[in-house]
C-alpha positions in Angstrom: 0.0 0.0 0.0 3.1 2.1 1.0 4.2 2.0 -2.9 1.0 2.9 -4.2 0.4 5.7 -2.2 4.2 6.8 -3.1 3.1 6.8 -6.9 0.3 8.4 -6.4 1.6 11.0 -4.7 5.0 11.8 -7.2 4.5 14.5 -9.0 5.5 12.2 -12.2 2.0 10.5 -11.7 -0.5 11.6 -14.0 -3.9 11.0 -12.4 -6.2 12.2 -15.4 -3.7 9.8 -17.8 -4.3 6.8 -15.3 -8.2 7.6 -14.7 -8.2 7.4 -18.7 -6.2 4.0 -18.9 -8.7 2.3 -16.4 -11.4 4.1 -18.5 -10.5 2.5 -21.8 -9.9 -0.9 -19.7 -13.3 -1.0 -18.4 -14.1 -0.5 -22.0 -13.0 -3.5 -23.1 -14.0 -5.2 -20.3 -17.5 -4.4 -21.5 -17.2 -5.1 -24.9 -15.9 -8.8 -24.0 -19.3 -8.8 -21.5 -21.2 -7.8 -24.2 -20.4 -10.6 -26.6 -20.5 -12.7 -23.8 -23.6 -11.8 -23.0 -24.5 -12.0 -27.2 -23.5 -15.2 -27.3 -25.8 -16.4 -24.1 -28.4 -15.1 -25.9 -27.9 -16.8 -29.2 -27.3 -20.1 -27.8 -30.6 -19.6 -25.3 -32.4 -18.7 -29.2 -30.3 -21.8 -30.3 -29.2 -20.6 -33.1 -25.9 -22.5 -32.2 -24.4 -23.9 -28.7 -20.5 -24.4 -28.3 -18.2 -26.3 -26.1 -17.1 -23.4 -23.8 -14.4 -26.0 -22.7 -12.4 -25.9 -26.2 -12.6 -21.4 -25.9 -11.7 -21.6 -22.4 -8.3 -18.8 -22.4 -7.6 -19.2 -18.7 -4.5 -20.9 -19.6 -3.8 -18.4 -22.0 -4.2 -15.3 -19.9 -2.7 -17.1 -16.9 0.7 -17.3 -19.1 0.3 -13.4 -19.8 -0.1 -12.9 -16.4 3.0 -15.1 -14.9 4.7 -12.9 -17.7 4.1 -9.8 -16.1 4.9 -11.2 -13.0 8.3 -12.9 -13.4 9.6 -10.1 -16.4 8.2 -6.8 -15.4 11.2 -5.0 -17.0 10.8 -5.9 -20.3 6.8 -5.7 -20.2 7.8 -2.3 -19.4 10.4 -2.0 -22.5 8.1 -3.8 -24.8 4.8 -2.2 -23.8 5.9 1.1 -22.3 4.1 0.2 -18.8 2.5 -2.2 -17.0 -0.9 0.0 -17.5 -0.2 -0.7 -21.6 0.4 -4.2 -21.2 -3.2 -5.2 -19.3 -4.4 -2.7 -21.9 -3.1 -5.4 -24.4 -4.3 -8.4 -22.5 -7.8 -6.4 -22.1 -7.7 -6.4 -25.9 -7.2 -10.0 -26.4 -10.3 -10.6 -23.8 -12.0 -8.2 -26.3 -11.1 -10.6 -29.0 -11.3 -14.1 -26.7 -13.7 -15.4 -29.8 -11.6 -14.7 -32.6 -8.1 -15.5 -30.9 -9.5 -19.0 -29.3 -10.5 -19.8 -33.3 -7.1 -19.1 -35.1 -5.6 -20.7 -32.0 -7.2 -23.7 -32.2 -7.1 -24.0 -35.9 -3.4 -23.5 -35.8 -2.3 -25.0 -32.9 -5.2 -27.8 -32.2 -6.2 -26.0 -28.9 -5.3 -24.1 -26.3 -3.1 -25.5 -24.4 -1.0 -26.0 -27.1 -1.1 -22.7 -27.9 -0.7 -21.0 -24.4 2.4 -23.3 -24.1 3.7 -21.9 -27.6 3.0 -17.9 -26.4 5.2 -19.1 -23.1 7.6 -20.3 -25.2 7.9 -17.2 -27.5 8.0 -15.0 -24.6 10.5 -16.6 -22.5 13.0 -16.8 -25.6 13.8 -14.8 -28.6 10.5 -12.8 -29.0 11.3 -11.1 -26.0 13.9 -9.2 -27.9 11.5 -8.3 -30.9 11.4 -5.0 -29.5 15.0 -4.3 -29.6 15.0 -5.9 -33.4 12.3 -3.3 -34.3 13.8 -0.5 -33.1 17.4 -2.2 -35.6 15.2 -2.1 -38.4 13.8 1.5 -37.5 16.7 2.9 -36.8 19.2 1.2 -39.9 16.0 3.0 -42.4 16.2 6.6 -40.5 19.7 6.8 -40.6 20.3 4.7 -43.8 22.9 2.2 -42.6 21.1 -0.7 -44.9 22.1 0.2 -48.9 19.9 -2.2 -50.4 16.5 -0.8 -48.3 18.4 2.6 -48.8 17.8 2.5 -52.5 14.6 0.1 -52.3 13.3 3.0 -50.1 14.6 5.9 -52.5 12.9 3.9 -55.7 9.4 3.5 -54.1 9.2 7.6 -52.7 10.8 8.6 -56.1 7.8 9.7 -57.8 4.8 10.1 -55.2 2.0 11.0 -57.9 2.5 7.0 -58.9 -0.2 4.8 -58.3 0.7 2.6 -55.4 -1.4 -0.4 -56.2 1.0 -0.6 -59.8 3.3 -3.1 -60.8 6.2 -1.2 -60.4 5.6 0.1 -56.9 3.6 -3.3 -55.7 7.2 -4.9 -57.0 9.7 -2.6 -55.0 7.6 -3.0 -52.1 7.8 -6.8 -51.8 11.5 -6.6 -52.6 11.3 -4.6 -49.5 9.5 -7.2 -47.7 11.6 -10.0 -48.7 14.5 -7.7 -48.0 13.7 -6.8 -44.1 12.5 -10.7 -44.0 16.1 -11.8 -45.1 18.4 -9.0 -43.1 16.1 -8.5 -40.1 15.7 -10.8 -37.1 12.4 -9.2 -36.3 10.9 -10.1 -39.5 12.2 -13.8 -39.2 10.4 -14.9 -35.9 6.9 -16.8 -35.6 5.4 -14.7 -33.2 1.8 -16.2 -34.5 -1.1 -14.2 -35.7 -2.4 -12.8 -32.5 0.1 -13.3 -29.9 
């Protein structure tokens, strides 16, 4: 209690910036009741029932959460703050549906997915942020000739259309580019994470 009565009294904490961070949390939090709730009410129409066992996250959310716990530092460097990271797990609650579908789909359930999210953030992915900022900074300050002059090609002539050949072309040599030079674009992080 002692520490949360220090933050709240430094002058660095900003109260309206945390009341709108639990605002936008309670938001989600709503929208996940809501189709909760939507979903009640279609199966109580029956216009379809589902095994809640195969959608259950807990797992899921439970290896977020020992996350947080055990890596605080890099939630921090990844996410910017704790506040952001439960903002991003508040998201995926928002999105339990979709994610428990392209989870089981790819992964066969769950568990097997929870178990691959553990294992990409207790290894390599816990460095994408840090690969990211490579790539960023290697285009700002031009340090990569070949995305140098990919990059100079494609912003040549702006009145192009960018859905041509020619730009569509430089663009996925781009791609391919950042995919081959880049560690950040070389790691299966999955499609929701």
């Amino acid at each position: 209690m002692k520490e949360i009565k220090d933050i709240m009294s430094s002058p660095y904490f900003n109260k309206m910036q945390a009341l709108e961070n639990q605002k936008k949390l309670l938001i989600l939090k709503r929208k996940r009741l809501n189709g909760l709730i939507d979903l009640i009410n279609k199966t109580l129409k029956g216009e379809g029932t589902m095994d809640f066992r195969e959608f259950d996250m807990s797992e899921y959310y439970n290896v977020l959460e020992e996350f947080k716990t055990e890596h605080e530092d890099k939630v921090i460097k990844t996410y910017g703050s704790i506040d952001k990271y439960d903002e991003f797990i508040e998201k995926c609650k928002a999105k339990e549906d979709e994610i428990a579908k392209i989870a089981i789909k790819k992964y066969g359930s769950i568990e097997k997915y929870a178990k691959a999210v553990k294992k990409n953030l207790t290894s390599e992915s816990l460095t994408l942020a840090e690969h990211i900022d490579k790539f960023k900074k290697d285009c700002l300050e031009d340090k990569h000739p070949k995305l140098k002059e990919l990059f100079k090609k494609l912003t040549a002539n702006l009145s192009k259309d960018p859905s041509s050949k020619e730009l569509q072309e430089i663009a996925e040599e781009i791609i391919n580019t950042a995919k081959k030079d880049y560690e950040a674009f070389k790691m299966d992080n999955g499609d929701v994470y």
